[in-house]
N, CA, C and O atoms as CSV, one atom per row, in Angstrom:
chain,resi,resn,atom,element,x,y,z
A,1,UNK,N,N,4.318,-1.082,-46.959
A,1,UNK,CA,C,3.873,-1.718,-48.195
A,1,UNK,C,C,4.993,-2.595,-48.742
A,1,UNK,O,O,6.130,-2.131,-48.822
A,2,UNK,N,N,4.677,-4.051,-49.187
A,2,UNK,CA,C,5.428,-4.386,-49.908
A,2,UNK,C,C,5.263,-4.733,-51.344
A,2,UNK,O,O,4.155,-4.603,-51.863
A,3,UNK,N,N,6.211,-5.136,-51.980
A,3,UNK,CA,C,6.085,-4.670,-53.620
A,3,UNK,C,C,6.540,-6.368,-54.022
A,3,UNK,O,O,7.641,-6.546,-53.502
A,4,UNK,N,N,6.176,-7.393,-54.604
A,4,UNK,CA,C,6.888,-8.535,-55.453
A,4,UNK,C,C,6.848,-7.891,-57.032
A,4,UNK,O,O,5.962,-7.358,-57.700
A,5,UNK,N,N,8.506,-8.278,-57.311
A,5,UNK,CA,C,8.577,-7.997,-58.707
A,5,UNK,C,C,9.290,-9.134,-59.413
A,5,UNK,O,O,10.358,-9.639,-59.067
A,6,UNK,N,N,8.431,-9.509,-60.608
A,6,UNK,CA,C,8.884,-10.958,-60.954
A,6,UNK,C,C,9.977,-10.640,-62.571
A,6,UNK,O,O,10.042,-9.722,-63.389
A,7,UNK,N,N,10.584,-11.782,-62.409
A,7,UNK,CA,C,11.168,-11.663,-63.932
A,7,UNK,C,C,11.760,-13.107,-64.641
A,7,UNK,O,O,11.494,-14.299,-64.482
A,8,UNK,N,N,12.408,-12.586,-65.235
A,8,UNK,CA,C,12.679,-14.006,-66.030
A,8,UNK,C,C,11.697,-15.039,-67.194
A,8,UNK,O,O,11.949,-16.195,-67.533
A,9,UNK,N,N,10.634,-14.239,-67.592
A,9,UNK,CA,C,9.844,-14.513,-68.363
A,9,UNK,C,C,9.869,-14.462,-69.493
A,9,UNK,O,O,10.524,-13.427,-69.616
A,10,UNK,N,N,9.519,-14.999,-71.153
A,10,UNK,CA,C,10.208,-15.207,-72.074
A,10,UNK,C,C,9.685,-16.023,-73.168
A,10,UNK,O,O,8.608,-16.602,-73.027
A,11,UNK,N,N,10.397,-16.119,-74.303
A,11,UNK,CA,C,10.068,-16.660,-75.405
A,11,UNK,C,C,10.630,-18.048,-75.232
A,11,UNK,O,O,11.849,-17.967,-75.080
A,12,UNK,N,N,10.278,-19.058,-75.204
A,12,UNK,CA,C,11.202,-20.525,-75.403
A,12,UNK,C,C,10.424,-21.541,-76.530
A,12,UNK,O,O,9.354,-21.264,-77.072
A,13,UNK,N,N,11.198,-22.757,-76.749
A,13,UNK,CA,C,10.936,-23.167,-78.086
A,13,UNK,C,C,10.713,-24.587,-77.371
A,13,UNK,O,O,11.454,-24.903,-76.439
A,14,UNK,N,N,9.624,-25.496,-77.838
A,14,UNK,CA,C,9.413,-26.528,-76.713
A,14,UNK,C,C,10.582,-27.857,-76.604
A,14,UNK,O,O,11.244,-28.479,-77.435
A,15,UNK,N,N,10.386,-27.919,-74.678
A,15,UNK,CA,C,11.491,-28.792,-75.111
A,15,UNK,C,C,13.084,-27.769,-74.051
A,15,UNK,O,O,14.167,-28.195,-73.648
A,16,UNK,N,N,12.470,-26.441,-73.972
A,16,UNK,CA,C,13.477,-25.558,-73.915
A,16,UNK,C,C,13.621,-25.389,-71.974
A,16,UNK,O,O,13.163,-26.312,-71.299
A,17,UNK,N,N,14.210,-24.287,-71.333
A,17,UNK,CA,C,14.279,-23.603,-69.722
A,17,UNK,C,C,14.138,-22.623,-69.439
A,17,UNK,O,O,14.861,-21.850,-70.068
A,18,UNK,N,N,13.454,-22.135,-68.673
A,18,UNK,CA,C,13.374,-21.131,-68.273
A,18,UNK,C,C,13.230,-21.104,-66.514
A,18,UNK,O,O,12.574,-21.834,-65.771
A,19,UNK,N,N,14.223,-19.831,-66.186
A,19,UNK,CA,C,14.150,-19.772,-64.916
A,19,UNK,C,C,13.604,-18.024,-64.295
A,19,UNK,O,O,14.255,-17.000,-64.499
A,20,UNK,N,N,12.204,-18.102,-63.489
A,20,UNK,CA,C,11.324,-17.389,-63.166
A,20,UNK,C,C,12.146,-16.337,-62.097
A,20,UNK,O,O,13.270,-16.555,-62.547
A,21,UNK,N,N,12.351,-15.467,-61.129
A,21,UNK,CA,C,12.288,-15.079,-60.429
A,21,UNK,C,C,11.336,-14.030,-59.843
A,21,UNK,O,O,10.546,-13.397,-60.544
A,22,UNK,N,N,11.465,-13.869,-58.400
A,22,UNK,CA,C,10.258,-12.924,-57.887
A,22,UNK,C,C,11.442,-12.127,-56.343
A,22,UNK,O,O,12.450,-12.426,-55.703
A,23,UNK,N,N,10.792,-11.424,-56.404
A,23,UNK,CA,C,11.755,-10.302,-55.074
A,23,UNK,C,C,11.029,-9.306,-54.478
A,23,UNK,O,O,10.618,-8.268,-54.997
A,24,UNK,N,N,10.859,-9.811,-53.003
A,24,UNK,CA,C,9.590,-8.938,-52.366
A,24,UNK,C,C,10.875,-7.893,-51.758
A,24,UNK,O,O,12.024,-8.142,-51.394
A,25,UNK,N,N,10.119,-6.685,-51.840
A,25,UNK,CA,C,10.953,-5.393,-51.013
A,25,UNK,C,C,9.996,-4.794,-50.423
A,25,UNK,O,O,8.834,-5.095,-50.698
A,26,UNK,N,N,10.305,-3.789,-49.456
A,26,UNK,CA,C,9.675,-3.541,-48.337
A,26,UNK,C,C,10.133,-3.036,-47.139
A,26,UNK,O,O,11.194,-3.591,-46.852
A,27,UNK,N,N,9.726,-2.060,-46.147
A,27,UNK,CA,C,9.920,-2.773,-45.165
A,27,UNK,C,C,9.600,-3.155,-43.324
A,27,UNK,O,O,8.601,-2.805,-42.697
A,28,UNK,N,N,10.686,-3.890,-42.831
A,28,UNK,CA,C,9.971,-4.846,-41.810
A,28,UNK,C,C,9.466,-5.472,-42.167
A,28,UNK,O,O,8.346,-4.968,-42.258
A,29,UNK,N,N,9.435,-6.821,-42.674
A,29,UNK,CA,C,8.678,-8.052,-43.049
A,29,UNK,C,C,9.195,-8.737,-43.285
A,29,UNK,O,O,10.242,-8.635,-43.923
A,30,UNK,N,N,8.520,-10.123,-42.731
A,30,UNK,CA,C,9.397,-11.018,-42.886
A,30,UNK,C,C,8.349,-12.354,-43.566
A,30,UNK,O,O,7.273,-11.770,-43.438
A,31,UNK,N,N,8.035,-13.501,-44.084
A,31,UNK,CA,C,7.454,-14.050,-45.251
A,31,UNK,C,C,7.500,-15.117,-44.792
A,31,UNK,O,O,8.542,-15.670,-44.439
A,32,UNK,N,N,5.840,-15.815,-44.682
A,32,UNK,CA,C,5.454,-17.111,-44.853
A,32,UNK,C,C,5.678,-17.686,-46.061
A,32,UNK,O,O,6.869,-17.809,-46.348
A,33,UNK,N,N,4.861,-18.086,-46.877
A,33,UNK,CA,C,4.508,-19.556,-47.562
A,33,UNK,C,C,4.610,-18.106,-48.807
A,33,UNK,O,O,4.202,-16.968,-48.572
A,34,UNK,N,N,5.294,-18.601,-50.168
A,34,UNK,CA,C,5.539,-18.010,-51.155
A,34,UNK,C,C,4.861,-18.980,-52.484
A,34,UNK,O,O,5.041,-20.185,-52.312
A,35,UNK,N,N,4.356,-18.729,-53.351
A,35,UNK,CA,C,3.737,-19.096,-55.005
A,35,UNK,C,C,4.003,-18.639,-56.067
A,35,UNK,O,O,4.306,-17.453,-56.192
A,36,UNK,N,N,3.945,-19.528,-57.127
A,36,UNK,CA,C,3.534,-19.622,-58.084
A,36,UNK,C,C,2.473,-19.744,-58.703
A,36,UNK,O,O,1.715,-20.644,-58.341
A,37,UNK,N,N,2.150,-19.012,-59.653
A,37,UNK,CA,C,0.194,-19.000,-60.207
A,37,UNK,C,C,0.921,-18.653,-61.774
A,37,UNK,O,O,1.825,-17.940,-62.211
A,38,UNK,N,N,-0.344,-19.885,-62.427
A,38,UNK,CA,C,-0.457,-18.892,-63.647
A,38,UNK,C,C,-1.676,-18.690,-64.130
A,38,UNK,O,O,-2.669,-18.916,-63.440
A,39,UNK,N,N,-1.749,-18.246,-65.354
A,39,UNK,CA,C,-3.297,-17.932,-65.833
A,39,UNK,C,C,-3.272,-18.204,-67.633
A,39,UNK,O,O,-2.514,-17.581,-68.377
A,40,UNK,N,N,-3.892,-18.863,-67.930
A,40,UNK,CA,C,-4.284,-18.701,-69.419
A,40,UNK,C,C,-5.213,-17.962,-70.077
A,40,UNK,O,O,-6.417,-17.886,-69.829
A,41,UNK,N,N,-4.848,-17.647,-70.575
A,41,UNK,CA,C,-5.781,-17.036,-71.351
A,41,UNK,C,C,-7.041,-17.143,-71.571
A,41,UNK,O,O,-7.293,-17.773,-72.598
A,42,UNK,N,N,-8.404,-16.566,-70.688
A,42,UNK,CA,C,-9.541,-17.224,-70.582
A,42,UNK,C,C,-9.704,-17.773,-69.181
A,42,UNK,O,O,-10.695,-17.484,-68.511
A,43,UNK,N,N,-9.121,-18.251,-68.908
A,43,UNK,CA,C,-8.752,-18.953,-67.459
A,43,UNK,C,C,-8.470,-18.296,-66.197
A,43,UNK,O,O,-7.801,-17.268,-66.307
A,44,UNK,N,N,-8.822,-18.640,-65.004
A,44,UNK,CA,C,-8.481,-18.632,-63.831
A,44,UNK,C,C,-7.126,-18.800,-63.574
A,44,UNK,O,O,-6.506,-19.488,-64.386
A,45,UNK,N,N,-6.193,-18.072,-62.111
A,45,UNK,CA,C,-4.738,-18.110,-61.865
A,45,UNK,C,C,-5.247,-20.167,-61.807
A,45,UNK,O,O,-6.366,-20.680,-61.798
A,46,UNK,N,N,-4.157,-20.677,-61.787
A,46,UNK,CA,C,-4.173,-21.845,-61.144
A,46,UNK,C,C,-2.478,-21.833,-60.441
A,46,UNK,O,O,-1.384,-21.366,-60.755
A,47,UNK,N,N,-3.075,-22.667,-59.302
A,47,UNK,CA,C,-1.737,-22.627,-58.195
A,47,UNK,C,C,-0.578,-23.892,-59.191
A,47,UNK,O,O,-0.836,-24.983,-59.700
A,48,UNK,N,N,0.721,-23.070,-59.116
A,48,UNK,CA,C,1.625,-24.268,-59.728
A,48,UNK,C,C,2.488,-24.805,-58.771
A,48,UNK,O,O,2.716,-25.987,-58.511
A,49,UNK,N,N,2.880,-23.911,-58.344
A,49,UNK,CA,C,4.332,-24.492,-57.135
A,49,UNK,C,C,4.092,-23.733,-55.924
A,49,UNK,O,O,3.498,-22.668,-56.091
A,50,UNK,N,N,4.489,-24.109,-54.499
A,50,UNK,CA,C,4.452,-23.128,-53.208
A,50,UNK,C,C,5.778,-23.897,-52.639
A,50,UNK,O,O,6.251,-24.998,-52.922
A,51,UNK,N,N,6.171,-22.929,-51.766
A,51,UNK,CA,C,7.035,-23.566,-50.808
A,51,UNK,C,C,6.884,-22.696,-49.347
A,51,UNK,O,O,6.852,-21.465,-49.326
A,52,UNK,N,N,6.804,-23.483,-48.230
A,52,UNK,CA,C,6.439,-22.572,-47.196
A,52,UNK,C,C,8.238,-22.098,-46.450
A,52,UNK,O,O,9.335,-22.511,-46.826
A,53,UNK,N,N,7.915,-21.137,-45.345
A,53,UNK,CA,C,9.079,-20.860,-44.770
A,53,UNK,C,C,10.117,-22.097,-44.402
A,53,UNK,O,O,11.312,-21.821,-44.288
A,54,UNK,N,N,9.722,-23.291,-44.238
A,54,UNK,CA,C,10.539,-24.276,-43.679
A,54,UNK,C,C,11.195,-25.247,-44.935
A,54,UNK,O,O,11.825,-26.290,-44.761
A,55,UNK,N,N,10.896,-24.661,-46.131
A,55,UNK,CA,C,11.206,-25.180,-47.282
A,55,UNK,C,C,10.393,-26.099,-48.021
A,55,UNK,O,O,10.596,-26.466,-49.178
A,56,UNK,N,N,9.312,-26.496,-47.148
A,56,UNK,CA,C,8.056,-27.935,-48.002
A,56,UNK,C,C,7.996,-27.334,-49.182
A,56,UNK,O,O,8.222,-26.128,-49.279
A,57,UNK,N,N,7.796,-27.817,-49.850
A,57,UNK,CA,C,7.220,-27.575,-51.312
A,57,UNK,C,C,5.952,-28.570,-52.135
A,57,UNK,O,O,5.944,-29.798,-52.041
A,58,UNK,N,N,5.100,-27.919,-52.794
A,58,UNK,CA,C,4.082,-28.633,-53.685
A,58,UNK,C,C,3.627,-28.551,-54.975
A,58,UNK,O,O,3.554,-27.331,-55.117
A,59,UNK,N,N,3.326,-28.969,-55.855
A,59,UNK,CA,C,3.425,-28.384,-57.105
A,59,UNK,C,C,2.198,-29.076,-58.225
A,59,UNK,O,O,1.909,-30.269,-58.312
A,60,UNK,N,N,1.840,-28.381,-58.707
A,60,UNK,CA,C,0.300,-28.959,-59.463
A,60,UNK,C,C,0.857,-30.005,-60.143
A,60,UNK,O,O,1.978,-29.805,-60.610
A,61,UNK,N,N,0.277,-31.221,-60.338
A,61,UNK,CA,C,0.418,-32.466,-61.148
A,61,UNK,C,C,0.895,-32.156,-62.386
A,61,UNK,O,O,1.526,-32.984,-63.041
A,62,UNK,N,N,0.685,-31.156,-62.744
A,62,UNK,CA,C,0.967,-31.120,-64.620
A,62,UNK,C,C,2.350,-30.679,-64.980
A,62,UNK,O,O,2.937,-30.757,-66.060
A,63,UNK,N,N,2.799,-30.118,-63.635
A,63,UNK,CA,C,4.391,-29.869,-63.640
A,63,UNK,C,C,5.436,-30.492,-62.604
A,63,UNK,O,O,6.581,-30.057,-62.478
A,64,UNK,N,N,5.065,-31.244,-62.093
A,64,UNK,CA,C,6.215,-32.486,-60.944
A,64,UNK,C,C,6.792,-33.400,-62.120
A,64,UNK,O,O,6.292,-34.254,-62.853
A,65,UNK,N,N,8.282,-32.751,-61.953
A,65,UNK,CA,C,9.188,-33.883,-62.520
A,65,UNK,C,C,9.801,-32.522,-63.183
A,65,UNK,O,O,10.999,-32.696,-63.408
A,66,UNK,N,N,9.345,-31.194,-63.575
A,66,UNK,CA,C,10.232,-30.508,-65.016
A,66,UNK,C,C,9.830,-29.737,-63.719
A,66,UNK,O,O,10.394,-30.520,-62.955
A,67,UNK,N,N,9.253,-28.744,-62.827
A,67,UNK,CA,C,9.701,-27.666,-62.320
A,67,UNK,C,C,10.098,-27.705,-61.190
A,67,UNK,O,O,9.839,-28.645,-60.438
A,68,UNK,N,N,10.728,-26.794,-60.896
A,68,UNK,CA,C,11.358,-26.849,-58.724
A,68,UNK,C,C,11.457,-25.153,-58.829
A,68,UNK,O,O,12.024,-24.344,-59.564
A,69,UNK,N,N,10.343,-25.102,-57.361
A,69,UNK,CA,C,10.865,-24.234,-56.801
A,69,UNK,C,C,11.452,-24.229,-55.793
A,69,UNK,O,O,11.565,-25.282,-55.167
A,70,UNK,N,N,12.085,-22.881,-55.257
A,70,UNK,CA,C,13.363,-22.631,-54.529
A,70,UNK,C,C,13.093,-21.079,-53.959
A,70,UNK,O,O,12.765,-20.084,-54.606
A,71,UNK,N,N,13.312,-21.198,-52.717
A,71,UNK,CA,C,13.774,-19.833,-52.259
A,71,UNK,C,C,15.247,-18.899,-51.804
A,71,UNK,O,O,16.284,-19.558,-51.736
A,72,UNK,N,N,15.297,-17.934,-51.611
A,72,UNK,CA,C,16.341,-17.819,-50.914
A,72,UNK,C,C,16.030,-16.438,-50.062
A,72,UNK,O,O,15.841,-15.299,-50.488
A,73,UNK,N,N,16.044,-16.942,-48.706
A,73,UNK,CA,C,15.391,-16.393,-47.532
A,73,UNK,C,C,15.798,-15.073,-46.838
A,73,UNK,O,O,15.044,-14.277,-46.277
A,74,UNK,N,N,17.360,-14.985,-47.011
A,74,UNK,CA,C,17.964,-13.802,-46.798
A,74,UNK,C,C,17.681,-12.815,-47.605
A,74,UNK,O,O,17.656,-11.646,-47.219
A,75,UNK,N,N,17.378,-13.271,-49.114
A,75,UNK,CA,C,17.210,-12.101,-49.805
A,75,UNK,C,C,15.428,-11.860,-50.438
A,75,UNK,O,O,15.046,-11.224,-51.420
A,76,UNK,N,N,14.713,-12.573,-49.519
A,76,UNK,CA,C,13.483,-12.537,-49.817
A,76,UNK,C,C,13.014,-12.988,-51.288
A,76,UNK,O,O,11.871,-12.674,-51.619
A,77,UNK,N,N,13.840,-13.723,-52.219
A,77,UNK,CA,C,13.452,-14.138,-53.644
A,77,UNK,C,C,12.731,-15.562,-53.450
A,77,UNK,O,O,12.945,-16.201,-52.420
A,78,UNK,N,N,11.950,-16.009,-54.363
A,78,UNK,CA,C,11.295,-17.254,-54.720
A,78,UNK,C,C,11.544,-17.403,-56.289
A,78,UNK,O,O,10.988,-16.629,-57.068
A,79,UNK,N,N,12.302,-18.309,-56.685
A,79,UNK,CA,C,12.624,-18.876,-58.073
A,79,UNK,C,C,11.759,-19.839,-58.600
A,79,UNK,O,O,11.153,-20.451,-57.721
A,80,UNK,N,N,11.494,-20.184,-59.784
A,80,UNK,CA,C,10.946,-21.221,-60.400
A,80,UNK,C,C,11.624,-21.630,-61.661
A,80,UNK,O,O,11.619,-20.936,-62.678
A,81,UNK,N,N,12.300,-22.973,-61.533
A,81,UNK,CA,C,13.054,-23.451,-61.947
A,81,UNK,C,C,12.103,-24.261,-63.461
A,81,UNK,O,O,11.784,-25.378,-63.054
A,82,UNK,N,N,11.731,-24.136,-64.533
A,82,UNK,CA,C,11.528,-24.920,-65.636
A,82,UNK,C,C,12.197,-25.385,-66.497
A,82,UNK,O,O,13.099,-24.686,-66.958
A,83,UNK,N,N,11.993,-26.667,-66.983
A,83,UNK,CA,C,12.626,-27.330,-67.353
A,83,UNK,C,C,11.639,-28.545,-68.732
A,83,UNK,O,O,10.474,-28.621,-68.342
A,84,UNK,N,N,11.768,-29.105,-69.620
A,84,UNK,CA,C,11.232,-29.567,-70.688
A,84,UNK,C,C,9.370,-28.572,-70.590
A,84,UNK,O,O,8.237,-28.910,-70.248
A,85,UNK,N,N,10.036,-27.237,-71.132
A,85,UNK,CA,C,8.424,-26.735,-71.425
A,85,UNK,C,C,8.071,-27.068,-72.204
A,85,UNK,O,O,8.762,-27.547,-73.104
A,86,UNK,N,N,6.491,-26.948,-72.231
A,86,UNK,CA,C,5.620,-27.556,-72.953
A,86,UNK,C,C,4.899,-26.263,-74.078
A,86,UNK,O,O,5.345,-25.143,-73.829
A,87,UNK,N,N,4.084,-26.307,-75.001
A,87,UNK,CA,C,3.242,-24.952,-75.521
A,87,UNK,C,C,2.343,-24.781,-74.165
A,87,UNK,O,O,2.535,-23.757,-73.510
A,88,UNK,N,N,1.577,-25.525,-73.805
A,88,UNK,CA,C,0.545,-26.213,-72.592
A,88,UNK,C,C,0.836,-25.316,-71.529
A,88,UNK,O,O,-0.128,-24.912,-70.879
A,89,UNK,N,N,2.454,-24.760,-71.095
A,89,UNK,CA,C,3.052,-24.218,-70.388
A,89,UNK,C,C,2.612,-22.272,-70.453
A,89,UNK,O,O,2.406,-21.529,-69.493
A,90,UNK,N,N,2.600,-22.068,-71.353
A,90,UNK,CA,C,2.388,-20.750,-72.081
A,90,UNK,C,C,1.514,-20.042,-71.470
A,90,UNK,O,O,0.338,-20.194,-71.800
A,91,UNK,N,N,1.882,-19.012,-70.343
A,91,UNK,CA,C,0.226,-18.391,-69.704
A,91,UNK,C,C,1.549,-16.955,-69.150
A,91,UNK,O,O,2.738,-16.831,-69.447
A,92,UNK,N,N,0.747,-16.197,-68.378
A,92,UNK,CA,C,1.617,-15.455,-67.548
A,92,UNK,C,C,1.489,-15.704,-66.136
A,92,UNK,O,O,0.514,-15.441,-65.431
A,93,UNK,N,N,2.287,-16.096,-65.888
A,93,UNK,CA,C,2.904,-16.429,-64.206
A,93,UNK,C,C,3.510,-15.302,-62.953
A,93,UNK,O,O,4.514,-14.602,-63.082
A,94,UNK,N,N,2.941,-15.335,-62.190
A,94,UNK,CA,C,2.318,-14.536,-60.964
A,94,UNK,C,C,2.921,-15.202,-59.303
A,94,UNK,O,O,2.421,-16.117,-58.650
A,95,UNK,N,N,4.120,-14.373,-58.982
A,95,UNK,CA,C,4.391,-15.318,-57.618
A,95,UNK,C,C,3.165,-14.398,-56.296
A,95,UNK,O,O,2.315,-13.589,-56.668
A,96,UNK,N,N,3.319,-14.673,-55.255
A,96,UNK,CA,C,2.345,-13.919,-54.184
A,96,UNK,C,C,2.998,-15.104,-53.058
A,96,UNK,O,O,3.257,-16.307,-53.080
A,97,UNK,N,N,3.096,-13.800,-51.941
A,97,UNK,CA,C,3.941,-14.272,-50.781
A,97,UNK,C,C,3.162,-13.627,-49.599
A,97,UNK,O,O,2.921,-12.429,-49.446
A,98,UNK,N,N,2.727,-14.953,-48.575
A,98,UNK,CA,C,2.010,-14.322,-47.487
A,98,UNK,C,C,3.149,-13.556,-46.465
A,98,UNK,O,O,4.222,-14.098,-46.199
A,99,UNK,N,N,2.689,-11.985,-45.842
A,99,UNK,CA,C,3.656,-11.029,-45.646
A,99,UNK,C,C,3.083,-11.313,-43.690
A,99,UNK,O,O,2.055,-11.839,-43.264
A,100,UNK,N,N,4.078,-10.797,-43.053
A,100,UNK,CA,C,3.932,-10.532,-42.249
A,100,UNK,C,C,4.467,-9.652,-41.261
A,100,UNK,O,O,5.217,-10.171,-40.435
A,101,UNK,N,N,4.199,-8.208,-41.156
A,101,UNK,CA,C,4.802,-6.844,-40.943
A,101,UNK,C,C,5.557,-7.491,-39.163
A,101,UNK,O,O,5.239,-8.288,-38.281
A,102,UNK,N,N,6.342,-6.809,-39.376
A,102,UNK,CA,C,7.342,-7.024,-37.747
A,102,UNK,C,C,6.331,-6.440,-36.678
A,102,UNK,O,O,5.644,-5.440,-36.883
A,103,UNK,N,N,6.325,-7.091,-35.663
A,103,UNK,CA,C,5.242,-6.963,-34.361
A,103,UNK,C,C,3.523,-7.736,-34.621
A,103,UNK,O,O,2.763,-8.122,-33.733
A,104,UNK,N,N,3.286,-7.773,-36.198
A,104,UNK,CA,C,2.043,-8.031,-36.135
A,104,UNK,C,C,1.898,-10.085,-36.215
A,104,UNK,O,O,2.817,-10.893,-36.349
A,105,UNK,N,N,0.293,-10.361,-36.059
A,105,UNK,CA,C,0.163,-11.573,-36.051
A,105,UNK,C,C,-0.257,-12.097,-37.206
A,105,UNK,O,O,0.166,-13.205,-37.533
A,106,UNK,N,N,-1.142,-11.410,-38.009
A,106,UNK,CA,C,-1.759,-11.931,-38.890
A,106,UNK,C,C,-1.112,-11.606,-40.379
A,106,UNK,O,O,-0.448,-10.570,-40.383
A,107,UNK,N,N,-1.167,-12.118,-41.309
A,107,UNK,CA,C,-0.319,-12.234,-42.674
A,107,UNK,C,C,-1.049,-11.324,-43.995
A,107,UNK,O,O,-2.271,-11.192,-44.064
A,108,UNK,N,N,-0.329,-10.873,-44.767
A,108,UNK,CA,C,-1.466,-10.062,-45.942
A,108,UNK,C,C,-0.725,-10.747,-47.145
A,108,UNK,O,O,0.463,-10.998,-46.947
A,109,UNK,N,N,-1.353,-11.145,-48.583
A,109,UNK,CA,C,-1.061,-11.698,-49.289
A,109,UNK,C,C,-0.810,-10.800,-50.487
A,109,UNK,O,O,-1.764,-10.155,-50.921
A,110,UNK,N,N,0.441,-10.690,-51.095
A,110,UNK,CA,C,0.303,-9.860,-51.811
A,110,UNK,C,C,0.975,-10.683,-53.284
A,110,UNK,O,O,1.425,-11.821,-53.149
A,111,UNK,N,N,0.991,-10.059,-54.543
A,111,UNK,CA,C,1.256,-10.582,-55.606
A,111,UNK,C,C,1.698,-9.432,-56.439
A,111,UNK,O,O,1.413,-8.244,-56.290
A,112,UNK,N,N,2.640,-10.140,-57.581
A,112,UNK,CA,C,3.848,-9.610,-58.568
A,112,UNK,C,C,2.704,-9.279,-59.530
A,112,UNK,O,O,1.559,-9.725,-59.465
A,113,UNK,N,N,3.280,-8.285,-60.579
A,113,UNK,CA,C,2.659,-7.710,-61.559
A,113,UNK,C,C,2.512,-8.930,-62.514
A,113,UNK,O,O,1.756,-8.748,-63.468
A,114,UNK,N,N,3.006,-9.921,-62.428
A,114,UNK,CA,C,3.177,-11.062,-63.722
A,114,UNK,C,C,3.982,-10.815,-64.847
A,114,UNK,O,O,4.254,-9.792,-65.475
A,115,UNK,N,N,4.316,-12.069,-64.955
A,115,UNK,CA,C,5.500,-11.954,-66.192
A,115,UNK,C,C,4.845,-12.784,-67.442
A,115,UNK,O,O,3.794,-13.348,-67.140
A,116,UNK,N,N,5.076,-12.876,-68.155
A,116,UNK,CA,C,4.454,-13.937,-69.899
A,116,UNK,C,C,5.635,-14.837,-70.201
A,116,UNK,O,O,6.754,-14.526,-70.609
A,117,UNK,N,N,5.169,-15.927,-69.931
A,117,UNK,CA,C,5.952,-16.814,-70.437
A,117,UNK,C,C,5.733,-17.717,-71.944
A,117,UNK,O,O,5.178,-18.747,-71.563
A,118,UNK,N,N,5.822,-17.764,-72.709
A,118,UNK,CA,C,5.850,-17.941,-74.259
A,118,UNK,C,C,6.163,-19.287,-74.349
A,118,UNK,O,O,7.343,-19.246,-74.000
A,119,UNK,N,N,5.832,-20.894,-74.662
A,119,UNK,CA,C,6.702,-21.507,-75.258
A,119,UNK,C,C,6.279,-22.494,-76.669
A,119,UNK,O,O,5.342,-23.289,-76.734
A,120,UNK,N,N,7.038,-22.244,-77.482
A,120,UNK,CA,C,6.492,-22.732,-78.945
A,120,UNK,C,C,6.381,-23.906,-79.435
A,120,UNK,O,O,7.358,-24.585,-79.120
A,121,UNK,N,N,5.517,-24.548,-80.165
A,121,UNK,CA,C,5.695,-26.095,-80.358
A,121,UNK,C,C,6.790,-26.184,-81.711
A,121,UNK,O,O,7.153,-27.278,-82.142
């Protein structure tokens, strides 16, 4: 079984930064394509940022230019870097990393408890 546990989530004032983290543990596994999701209130997750094992990255239109994500592969983390938040921004955010147990072929997708990210106009 593996476990993502996210953090770095928070109160900010708009205008302000915040930097996300997530940390899959486990073990034997080793990790495809890693996300970002958030959800509003009322709303569906919507996909914000991914980056696959080879480093590509993509990121929903409403945040290219203020967020970057980033991994770091040895230690199984995926970061999300924000930068001029918005209120607009304000949901709780959810990373999920496709897993893939040592010997096997096929991948299982699993996801962080979510964190709340806050930001005020």
């Amino acid at each position: 079984q593996v476990q993502l546990v996210e953090s770095g989530g928070g109160f900010v004032q708009s205008g302000g930064s915040l930097q996300l983290s997530c940390v899959a543990s486990g073990l034997r596994f080793s990790i495809d394509a890693m996300r970002w999701y958030r959800q509003h209130p009322g709303n569906e997750r919507e996909l914000v940022a991914g980056i696959t094992s080879t480093g590509t990255t993509t990121y929903t239109n409403s945040v290219k230019g203020r967020f970057t994500i980033s991994r770091d592969i040895l230690n199984d983390a995926v970061y999300l870097q924000m930068n001029t938040l918005k209120p607009e921004d304000t949901a709780v955010y959810f990373c999920n990393a496709d897993i893939r147990y040592s010997g096997q072929i096929e991948t299982y997708r699993y996801w962080g408890q979510g964190t709340q990210v806050t930001v005020s106009s």
